[in-house]
RODRENMI-793861 format. One record per residue: residue number from 1; chain; x, y, z of N, C-alpha, C, O in turn; residue in three letters. Coordinates in steps of 0.2 Angstrom, whole numbers, plus 2048, in hexadecimal, padded with zeros to 3 digits. Example, Ala and Ser with C-alpha at 12.3 -4.5 7.8 and 13.67 -1.06 7.14 Angstrom:
BEGIN
- 1, A, 842, 7E4, 827, 83E, 7EA, 827, 842, 7F0, 827, 847, 7EF, 82A, ALA
- 2, A, 840, 7F5, 823, 844, 7FB, 824, 840, 800, 827, 843, 806, 828, SER
! end
This chain:
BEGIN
- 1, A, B11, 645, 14C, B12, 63E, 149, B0C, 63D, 144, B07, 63C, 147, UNK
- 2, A, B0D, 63C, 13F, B09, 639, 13C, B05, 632, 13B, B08, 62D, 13D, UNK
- 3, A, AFD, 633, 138, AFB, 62B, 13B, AFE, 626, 136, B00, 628, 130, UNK
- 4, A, AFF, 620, 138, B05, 61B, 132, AFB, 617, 130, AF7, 616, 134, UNK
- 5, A, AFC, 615, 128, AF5, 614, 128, AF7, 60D, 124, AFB, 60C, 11F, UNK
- 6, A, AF3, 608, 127, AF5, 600, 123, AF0, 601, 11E, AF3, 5FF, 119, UNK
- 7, A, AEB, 602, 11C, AE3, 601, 118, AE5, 608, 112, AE9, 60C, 113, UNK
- 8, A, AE2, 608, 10D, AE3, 60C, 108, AE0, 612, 108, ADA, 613, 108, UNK
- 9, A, AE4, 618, 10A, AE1, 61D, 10B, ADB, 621, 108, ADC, 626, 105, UNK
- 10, A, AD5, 61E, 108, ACF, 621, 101, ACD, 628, 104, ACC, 628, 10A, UNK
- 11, A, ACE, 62C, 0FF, ACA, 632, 102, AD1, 637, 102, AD0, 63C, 104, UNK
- 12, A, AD6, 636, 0FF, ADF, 63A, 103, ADF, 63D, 0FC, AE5, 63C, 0FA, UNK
- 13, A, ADB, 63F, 0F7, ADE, 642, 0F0, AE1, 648, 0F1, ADF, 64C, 0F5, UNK
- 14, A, AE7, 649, 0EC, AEA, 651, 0EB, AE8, 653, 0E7, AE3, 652, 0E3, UNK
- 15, A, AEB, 659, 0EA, AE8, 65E, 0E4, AEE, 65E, 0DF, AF3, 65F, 0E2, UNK
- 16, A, AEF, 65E, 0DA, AF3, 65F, 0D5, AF4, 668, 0D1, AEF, 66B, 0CE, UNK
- 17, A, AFB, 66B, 0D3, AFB, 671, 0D1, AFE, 671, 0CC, B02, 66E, 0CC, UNK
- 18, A, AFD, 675, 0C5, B01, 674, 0C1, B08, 67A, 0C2, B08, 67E, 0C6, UNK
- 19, A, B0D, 678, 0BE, B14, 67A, 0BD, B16, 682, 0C4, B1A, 683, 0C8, UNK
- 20, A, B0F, 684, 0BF, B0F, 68C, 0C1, B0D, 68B, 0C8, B0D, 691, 0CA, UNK
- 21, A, B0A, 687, 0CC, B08, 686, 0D2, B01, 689, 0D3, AFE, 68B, 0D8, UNK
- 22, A, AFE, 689, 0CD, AF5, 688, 0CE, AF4, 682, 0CB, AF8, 67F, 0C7, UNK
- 23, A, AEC, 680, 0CE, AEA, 67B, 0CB, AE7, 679, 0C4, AE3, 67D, 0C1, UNK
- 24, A, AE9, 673, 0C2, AE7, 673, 0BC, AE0, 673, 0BB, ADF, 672, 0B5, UNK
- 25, A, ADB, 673, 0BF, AD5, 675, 0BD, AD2, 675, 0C4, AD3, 672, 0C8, UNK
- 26, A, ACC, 67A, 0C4, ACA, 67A, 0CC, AC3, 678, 0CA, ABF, 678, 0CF, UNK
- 27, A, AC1, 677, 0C3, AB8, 673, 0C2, ABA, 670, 0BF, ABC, 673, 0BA, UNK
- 28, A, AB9, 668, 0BD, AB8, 666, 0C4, AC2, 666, 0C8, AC7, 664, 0C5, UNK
- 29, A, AC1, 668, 0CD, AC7, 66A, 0D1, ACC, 662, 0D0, ACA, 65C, 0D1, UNK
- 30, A, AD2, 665, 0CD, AD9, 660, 0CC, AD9, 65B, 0D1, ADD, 65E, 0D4, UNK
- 31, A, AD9, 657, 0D3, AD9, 64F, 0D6, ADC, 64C, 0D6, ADA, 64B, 0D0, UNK
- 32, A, AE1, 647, 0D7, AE3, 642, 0D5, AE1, 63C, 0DD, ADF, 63D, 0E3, UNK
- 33, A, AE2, 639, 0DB, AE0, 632, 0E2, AE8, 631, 0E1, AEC, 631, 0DC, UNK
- 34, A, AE8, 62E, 0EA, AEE, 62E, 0EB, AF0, 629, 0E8, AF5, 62C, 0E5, UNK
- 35, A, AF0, 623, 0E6, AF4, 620, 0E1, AF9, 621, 0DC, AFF, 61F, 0DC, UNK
- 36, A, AF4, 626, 0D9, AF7, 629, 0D1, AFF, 630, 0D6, B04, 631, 0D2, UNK
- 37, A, AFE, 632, 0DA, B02, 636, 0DD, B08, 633, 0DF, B0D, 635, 0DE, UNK
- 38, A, B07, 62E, 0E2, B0C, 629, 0E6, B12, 629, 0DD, B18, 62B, 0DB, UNK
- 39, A, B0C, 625, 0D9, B0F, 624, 0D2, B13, 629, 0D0, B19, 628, 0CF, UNK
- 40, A, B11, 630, 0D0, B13, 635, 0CD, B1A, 637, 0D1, B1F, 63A, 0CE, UNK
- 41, A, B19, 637, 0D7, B21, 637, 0DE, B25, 633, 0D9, B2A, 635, 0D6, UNK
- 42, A, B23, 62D, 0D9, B2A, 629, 0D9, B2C, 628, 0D2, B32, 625, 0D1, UNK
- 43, A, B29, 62B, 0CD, B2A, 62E, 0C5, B2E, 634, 0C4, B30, 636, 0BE, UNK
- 44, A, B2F, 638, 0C9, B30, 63D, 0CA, B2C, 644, 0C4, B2F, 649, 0C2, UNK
- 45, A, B25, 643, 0C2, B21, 647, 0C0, B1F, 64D, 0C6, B1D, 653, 0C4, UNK
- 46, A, B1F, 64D, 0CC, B1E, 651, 0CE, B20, 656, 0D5, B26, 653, 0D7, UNK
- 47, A, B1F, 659, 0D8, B22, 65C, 0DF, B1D, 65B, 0E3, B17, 65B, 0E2, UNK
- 48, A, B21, 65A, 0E9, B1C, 65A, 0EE, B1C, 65F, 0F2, B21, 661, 0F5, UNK
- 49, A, B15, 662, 0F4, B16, 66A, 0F7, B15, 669, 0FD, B19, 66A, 101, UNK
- 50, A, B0F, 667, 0FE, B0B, 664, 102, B07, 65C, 106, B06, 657, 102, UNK
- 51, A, B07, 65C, 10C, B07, 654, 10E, B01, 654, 113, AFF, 659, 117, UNK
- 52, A, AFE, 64F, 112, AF9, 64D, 119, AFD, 64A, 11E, B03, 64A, 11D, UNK
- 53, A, AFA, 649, 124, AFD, 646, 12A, AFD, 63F, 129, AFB, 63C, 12E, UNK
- 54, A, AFD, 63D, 126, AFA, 634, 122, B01, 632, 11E, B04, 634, 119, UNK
- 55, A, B02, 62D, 123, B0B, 629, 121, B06, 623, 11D, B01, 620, 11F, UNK
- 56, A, B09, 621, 114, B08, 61A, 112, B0E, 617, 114, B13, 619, 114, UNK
- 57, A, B0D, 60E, 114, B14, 60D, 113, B14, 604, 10F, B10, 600, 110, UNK
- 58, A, B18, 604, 10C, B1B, 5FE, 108, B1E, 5FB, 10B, B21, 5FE, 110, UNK
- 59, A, B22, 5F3, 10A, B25, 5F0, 10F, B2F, 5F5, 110, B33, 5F5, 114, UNK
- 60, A, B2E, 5F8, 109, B34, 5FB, 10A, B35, 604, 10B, B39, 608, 10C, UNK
- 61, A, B30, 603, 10A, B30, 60F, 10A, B2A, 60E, 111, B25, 60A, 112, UNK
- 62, A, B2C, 617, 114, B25, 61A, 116, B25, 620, 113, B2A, 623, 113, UNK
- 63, A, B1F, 623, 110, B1E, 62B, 110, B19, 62D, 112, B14, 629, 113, UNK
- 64, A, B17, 635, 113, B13, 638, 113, B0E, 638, 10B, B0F, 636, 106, UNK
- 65, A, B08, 63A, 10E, B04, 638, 108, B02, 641, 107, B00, 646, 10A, UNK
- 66, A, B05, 641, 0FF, B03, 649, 0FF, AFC, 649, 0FC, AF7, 645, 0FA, UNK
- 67, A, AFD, 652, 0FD, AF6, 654, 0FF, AF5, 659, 0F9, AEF, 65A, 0F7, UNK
- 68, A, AFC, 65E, 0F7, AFC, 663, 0F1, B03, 65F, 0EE, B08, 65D, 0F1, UNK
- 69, A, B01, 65F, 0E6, B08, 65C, 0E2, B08, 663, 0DD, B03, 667, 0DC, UNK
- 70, A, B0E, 664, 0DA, B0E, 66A, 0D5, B13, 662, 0CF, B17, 65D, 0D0, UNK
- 71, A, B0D, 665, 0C9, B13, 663, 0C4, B17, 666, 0C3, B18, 66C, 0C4, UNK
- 72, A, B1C, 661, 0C1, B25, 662, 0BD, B26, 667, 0B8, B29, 66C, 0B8, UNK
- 73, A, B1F, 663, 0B2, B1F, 665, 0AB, B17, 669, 0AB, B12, 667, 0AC, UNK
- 74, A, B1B, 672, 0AA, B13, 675, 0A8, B10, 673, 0A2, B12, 671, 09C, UNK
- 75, A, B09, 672, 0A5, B04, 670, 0A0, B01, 676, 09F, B00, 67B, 0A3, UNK
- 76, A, AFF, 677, 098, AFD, 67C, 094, AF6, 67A, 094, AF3, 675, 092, UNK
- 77, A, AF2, 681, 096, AEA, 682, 096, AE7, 684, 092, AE1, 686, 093, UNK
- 78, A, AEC, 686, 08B, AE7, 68D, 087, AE3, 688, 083, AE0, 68B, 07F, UNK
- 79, A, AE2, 682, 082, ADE, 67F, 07C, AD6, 681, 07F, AD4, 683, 084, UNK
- 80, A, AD3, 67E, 077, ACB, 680, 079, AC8, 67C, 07E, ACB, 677, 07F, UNK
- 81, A, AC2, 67E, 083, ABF, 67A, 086, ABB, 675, 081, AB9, 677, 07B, UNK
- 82, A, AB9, 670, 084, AB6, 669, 080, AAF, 66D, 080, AAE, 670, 084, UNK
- 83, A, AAB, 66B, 07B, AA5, 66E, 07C, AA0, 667, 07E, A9F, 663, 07A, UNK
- 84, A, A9E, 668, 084, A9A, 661, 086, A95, 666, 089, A94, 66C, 089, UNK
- 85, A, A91, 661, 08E, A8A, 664, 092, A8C, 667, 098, A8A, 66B, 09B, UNK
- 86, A, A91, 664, 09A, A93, 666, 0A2, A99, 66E, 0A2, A9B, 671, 0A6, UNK
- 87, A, A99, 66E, 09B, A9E, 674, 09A, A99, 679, 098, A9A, 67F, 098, UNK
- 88, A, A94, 677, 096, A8F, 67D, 094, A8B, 67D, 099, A86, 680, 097, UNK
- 89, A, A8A, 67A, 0A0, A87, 67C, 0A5, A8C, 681, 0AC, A8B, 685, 0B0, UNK
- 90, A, A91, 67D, 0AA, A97, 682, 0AE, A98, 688, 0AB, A98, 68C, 0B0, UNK
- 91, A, A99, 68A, 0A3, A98, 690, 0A1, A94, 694, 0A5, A96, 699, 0A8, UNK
- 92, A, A8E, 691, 0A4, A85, 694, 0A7, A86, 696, 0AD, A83, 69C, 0AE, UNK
- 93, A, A89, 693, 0B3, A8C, 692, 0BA, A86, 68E, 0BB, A82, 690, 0BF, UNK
- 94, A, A84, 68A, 0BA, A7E, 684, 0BC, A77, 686, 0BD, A74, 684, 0C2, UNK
- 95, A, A76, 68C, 0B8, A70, 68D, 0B9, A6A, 68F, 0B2, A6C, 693, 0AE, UNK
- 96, A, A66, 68F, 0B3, A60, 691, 0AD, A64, 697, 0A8, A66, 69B, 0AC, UNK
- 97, A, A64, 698, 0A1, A65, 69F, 0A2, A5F, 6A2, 09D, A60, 6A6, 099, UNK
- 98, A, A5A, 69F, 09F, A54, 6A3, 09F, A50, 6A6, 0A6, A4E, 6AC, 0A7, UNK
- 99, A, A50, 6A1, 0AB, A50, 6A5, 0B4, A53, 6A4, 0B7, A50, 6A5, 0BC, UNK
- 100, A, A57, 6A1, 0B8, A5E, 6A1, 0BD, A5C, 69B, 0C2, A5F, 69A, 0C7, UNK
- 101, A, A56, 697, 0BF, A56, 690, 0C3, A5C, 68B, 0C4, A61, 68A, 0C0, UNK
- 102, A, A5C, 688, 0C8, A64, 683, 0C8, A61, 67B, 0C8, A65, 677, 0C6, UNK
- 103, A, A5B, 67A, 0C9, A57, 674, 0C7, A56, 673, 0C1, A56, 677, 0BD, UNK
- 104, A, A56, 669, 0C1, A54, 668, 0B7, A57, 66B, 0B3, A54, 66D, 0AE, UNK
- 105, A, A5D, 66C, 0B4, A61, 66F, 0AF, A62, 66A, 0A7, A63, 664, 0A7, UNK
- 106, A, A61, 66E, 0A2, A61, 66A, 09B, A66, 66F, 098, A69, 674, 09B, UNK
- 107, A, A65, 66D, 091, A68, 674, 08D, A62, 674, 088, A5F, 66F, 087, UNK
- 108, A, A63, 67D, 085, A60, 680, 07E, A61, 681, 07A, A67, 684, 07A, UNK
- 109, A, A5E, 681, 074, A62, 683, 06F, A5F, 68A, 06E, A59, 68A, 06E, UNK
- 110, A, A62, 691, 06E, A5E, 696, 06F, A5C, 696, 066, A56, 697, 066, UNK
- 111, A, A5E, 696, 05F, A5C, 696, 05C, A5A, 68F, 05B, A5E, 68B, 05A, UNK
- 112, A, A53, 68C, 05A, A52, 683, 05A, A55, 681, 053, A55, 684, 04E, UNK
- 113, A, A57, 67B, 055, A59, 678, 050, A53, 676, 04B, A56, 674, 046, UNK
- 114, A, A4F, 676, 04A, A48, 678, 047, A4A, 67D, 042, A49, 67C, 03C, UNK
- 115, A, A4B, 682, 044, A4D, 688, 043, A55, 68A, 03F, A57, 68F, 03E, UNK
- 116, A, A58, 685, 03D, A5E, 686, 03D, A63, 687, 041, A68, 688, 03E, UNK
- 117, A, A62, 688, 048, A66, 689, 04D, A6B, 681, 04F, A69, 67B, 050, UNK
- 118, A, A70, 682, 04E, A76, 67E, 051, A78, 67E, 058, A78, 682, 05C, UNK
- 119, A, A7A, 678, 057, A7E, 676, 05E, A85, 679, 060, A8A, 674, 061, UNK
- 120, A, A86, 67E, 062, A8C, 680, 064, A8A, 685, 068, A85, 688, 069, UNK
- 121, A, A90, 686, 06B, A91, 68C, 06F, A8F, 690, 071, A8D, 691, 077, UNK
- 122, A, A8D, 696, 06B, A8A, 69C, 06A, A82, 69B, 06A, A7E, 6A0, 069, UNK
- 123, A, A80, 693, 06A, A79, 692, 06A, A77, 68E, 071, A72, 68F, 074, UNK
- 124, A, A7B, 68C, 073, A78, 687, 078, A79, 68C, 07E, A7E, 690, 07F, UNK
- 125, A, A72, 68B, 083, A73, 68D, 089, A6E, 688, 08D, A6B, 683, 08B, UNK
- 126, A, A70, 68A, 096, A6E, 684, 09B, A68, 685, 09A, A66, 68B, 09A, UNK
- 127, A, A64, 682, 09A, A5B, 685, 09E, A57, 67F, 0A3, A58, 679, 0A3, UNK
- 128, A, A54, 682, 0A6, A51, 67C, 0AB, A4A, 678, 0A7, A47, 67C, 0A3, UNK
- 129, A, A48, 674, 0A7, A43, 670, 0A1, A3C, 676, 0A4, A38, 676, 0A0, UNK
- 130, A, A3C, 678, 0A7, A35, 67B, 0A7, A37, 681, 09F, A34, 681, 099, UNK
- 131, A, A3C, 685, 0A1, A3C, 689, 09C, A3F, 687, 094, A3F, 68A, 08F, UNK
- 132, A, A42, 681, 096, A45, 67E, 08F, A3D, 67D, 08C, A3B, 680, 088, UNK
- 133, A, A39, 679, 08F, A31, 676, 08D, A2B, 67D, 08A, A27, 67D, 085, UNK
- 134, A, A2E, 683, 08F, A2B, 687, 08E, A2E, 68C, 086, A2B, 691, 084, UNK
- 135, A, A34, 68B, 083, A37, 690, 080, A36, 688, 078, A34, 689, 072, UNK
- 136, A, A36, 685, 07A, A35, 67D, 074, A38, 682, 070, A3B, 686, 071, UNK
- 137, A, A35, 680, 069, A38, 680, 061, A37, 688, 061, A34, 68A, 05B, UNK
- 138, A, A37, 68C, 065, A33, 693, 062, A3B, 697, 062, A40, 695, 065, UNK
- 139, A, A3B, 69D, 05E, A3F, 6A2, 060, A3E, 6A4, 068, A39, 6A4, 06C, UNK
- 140, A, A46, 6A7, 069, A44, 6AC, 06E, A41, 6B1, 070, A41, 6B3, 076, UNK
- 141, A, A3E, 6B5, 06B, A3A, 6BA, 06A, A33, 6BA, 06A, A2F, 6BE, 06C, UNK
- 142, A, A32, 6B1, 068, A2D, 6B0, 068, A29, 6AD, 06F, A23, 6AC, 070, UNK
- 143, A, A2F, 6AB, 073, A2D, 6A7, 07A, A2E, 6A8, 07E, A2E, 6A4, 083, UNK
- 144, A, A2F, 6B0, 080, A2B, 6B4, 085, A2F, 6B3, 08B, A2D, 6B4, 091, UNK
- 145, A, A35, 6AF, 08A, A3D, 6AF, 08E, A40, 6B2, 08B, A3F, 6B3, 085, UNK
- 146, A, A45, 6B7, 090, A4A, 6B8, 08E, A52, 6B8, 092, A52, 6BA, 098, UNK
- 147, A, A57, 6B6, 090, A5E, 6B4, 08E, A5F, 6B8, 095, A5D, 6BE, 095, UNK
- 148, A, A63, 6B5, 09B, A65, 6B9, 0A1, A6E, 6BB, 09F, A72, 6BE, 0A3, UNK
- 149, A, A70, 6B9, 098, A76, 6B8, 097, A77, 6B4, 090, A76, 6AE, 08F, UNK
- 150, A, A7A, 6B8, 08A, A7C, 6B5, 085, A81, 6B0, 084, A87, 6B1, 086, UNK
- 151, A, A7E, 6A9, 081, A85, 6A5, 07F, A88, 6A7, 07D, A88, 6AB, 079, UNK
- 152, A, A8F, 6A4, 07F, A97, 6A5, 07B, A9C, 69E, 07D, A9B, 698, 080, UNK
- 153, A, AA2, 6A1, 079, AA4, 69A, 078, AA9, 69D, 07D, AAC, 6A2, 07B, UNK
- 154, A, AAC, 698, 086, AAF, 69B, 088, AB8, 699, 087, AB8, 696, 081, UNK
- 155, A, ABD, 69A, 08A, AC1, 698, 08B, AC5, 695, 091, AC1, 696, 096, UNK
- 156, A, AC9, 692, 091, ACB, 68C, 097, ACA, 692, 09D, AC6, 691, 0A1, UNK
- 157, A, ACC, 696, 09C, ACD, 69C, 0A3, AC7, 69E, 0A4, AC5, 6A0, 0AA, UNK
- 158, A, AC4, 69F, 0A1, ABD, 6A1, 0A0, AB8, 69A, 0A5, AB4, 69C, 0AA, UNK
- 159, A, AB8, 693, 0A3, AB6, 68F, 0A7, AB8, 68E, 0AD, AB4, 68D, 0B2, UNK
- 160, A, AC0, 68F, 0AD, AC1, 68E, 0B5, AC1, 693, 0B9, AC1, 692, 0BF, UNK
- 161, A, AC0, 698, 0B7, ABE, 6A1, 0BB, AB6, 69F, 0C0, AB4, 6A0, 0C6, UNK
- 162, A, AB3, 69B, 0B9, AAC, 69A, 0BD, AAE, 694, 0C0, AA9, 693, 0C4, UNK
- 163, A, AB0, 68F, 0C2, AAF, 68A, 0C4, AB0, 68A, 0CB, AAD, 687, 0CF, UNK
- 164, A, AB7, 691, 0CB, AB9, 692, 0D3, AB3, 694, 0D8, AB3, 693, 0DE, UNK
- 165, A, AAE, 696, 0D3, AA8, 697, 0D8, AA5, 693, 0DB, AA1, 695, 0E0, UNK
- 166, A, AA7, 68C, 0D8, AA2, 684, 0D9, AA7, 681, 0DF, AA8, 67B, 0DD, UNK
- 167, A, AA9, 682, 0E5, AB1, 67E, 0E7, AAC, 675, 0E9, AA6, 675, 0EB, UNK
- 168, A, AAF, 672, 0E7, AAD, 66B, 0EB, AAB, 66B, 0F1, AAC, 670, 0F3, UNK
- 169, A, AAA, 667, 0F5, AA6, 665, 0FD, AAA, 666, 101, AAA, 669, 106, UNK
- 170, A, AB3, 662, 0FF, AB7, 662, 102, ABD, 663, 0FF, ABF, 661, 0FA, UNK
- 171, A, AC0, 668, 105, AC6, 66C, 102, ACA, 66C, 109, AC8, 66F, 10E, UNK
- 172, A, AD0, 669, 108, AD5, 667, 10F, AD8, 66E, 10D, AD9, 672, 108, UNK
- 173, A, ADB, 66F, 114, ADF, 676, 116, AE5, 676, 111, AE8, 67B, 10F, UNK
- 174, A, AE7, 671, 110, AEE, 673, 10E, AEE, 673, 105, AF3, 671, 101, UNK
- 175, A, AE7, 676, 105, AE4, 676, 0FC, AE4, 67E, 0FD, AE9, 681, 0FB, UNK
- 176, A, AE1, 681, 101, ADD, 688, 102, AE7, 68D, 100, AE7, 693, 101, UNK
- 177, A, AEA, 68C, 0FE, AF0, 692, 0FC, AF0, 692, 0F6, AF1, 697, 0F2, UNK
- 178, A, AEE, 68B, 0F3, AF0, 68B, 0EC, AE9, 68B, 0E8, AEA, 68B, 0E2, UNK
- 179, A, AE4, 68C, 0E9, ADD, 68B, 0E8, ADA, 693, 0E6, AD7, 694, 0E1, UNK
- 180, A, ADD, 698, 0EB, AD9, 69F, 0EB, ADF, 6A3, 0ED, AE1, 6A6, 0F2, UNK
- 181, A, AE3, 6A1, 0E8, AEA, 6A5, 0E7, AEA, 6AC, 0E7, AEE, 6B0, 0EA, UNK
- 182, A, AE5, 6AC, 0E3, AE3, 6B4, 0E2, ADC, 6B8, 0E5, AD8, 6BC, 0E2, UNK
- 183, A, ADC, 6B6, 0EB, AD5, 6B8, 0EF, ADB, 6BF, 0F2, AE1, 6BF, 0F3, UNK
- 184, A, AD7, 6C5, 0F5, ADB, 6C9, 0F6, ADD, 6C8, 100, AD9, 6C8, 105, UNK
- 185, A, AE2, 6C7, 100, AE3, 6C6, 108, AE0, 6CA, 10B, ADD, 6CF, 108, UNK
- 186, A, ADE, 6C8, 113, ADA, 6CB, 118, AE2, 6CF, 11B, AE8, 6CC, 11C, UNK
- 187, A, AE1, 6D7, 11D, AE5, 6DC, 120, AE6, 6DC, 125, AEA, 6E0, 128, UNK
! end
């Protein structure tokens, strides 16, 4: 039997799968708070695959509170990733890529804007301020760093390839089928 819960259940977010029953994103991993989910049931935007043991109830309905939703309508992931700082430290996997430090994380520009070097993709990498401090307005040839891994400009699958690396703190059981779809079963 499930517990019937009178107080707002904080902390019961789904996972949201898209269409194809993967998630629409695993960094930062698909979430919704139960609110928006309850919203999306009674909208009929989505299915419900998956449920907590956790009853809400209104003075007229009771339900289970889910746990995994798949959308209705497949959402399409081929557009460009946004180019921001946290998309070019996820590229990186969160770390230096002059020594593979994971502290003080900045970005660089590997050719300096000094230098004619732009802010894009193909220039920007993560670096920790010791070696951003140490590499300053100079070339790379000149500053006796070198690159553990050339910038590129990645794609949506390409970020979330790596983010599956990153899993968040907490990950409820009834996430783990749809999350590592393609890990190879145990014989």
């Amino acid at each position: 039997m499930a517990e019937i819960i009178t107080t707002p259940p904080t902390g019961r977010p789904a996972l949201v799968l898209n269409a194809d029953f993967r998630p629409l994103s695993y960094y930062p991993l698909s979430l919704w708070p139960w609110q928006e989910v309850i919203k999306a049931v009674f909208l009929d935007r989505v299915d419900i695959i998956a449920e907590y043991d956790y009853v809400v109830r209104s003075p007229s309905r009771e339900m289970r509170l889910p746990s995994v939703i798949a959308l209705r309508d497949f959402v399409r992931q081929d557009r460009a990733p946004a180019f921001t700082r946290f998309n070019v430290f996820l590229r990186d996997g969160f770390k230096c890529a002059y020594c593979g430090a994971h502290d003080n994380l900045t970005f660089d520009h590997v050719i300096p804007r000094s230098r004619g070097g732009r802010t894009t993709w193909d220039n920007i990498v993560t670096a920790c301020s010791p070696c951003n401090l140490a590499k300053g307005g100079k070339l790379l040839r000149d500053s006796g760093l070198d690159l553990q891994h050339r910038p590129f400009r990645p794609n949506n699958f390409q970020l979330q390839d790596i983010g599956r690396k990153f899993p968040p703190n907490y990950l409820h059981d009834t996430w783990m089928d749809y999350l590592y779809w393609d890990v190879e079963l145990e014989g």
